[in-house]
C-alpha positions as CSV (number, residue, x, y, z in Angstrom):
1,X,148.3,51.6,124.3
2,X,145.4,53.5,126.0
3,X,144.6,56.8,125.0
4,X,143.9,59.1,128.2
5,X,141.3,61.0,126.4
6,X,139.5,58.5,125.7
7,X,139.8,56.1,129.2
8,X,137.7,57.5,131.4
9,X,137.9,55.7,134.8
10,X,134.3,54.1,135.9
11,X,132.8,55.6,133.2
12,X,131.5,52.2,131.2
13,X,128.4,53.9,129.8
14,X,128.2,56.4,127.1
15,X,125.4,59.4,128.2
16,X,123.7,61.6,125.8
17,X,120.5,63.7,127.3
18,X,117.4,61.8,126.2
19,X,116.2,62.0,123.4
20,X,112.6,64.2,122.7
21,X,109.2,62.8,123.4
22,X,107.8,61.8,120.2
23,X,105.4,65.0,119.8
24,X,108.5,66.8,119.2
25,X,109.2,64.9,116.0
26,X,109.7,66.6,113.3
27,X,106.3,66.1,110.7
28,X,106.3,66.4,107.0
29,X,103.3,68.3,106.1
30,X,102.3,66.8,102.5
31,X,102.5,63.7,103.8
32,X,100.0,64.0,106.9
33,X,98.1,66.3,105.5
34,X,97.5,64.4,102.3
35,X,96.8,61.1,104.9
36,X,94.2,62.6,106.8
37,X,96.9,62.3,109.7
38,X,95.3,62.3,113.5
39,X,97.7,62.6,116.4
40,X,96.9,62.5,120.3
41,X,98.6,63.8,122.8
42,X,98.9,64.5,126.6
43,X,101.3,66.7,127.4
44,X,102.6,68.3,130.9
45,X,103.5,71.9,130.4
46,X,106.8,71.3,132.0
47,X,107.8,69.4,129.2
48,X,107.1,71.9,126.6
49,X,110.3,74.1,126.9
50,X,108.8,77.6,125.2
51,X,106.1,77.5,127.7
52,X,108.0,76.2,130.8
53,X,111.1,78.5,130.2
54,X,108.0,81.7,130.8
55,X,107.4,81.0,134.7
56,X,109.6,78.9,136.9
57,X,106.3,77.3,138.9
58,X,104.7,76.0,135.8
59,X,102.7,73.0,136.1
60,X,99.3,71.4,134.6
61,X,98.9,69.4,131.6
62,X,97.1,69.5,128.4
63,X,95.5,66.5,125.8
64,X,94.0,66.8,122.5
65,X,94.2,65.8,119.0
66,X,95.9,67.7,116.4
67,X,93.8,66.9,112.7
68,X,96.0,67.2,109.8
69,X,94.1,67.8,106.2
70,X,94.0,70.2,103.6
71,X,91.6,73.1,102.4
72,X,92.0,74.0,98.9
73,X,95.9,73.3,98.2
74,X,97.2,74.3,101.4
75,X,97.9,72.0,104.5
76,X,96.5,72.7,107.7
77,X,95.7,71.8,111.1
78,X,92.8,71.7,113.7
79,X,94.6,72.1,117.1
80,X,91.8,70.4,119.8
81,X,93.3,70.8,123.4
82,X,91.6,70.9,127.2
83,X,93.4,71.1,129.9
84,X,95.0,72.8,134.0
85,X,97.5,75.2,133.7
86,X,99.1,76.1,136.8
87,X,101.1,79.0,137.3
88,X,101.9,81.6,139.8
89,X,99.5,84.5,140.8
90,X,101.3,87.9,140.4
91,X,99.2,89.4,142.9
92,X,99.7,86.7,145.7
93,X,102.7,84.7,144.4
94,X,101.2,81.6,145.1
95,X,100.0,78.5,142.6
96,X,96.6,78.7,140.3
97,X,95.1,76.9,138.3
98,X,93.8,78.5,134.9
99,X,91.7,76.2,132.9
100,X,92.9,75.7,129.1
101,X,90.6,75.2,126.5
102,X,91.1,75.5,122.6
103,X,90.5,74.9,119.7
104,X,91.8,76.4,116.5
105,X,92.1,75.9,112.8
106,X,95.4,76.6,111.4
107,X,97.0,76.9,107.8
108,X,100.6,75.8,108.1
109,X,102.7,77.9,105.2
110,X,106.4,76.9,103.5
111,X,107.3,80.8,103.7
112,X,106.1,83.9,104.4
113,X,104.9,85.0,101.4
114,X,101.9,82.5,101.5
115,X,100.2,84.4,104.2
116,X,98.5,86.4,101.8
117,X,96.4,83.1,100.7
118,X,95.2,82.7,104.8
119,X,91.6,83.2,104.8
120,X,88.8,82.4,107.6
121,X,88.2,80.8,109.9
122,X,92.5,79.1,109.8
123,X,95.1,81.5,111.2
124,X,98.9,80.9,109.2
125,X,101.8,79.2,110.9
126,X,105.0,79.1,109.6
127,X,106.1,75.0,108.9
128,X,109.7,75.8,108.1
129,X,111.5,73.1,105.3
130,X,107.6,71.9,105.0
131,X,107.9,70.5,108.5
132,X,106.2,71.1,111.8
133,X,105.8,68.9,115.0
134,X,102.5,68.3,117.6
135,X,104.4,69.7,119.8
136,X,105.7,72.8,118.0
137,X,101.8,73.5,117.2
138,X,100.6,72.9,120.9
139,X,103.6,75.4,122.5
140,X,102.4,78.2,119.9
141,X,98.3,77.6,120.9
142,X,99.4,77.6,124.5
143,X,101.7,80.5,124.7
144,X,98.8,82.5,123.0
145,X,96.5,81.7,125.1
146,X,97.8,81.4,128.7
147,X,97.4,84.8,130.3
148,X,100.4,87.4,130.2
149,X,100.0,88.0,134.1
150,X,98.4,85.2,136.0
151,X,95.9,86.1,138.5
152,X,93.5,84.4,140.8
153,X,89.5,84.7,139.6
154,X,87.1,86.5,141.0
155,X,86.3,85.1,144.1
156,X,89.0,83.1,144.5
157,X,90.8,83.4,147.6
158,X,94.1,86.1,147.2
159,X,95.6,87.7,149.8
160,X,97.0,90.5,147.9
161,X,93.3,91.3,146.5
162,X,92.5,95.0,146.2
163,X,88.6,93.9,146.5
164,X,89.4,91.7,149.8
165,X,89.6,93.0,153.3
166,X,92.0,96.2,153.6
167,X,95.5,95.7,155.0
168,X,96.8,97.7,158.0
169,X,97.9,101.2,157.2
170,X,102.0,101.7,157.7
171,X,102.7,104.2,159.6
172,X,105.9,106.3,158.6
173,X,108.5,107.5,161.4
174,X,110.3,110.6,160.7
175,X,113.1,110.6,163.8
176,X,114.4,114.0,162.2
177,X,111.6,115.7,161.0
178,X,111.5,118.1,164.0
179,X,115.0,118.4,164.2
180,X,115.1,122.1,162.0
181,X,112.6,123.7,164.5
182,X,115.1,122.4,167.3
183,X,118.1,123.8,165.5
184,X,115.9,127.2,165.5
185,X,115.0,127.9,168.9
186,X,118.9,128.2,170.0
């Protein structure tokens, strides 16, 4: 006996979304840190969800290394990434690029507490359970430093520039604003 829950009809596949990309894999920290661990990657910003879910044109991609090693007894991390961003300008709404470069030493802590021990030149991030991913570390670096408000640069071409050429004034049409001087010649 079939069990209509189960019997789907033309459904002969099971479906699950797919799985993450492999800089989203979890990473113990002792371990690659304590291996001298190096990990590439080349990422499209669409694919990182913290940074895509900030601007619905995001676009561009980033590649670098990520160094894993330690500094006294605490794990960290040099975070080497170039790379296009391309967002939307909030003056003229339409796409530009912003040019991503960075690089960035950074001490990756159990808890909280441990930020205390941070010293230069490695800024603390928080490796939850002892474990972080590439791309966890790549999202963070890129959501610091993409700008708030995208604009175009100097020079570039922007329609909406206040430095560019000045727009045509509006004029304003009051219909009624005469109409209490008519109401007071009567």
């Amino acid at each position: 006996m079939s069990d209509p829950v189960f019997d789907l009809p033309g459904a002969d596949t099971y479906y699950t979304r797919p799985m993450p990309p492999p800089w989203f894999k979890p990473l113990e920290i002792e371990r690659v840190s304590r291996d001298a661990a190096v990990f590439g990657f080349d990422v499209a910003l669409a694919d990182l969800p913290r940074v895509a879910s900030r601007a619905d044109q995001m676009g561009g991609n980033v590649a670098g290394t990520v160094r894993f090693g330690r500094h006294e007894r605490t794990a960290v991390a040099h975070v080497l990434m170039q790379g296009t961003a391309v967002m939307c300008c909030q003056r003229c709404m339409r796409p530009v690029e912003l040019p991503v470069s960075s690089s960035v030493r950074l001490a990756l802590l159990e808890s909280a507490e441990d930020v205390r021990t941070v010293t230069d030149p490695f800024e603390p991030v928080l490796a939850l359970r002892g474990r972080i991913s590439v791309g966890e570390l790549v999202e963070e670096e890129l959501l610091l430093s993409l700008p708030i408000v995208p604009l175009h640069a100097v020079g570039d071409p922007c329609p909406r520039d206040p430095r560019g050429p000045p727009r045509p004034a509006v004029v304003t049409q009051r219909p009624l604003a005469e109409l209490g001087k008519l109401l007071s010649q009567k």
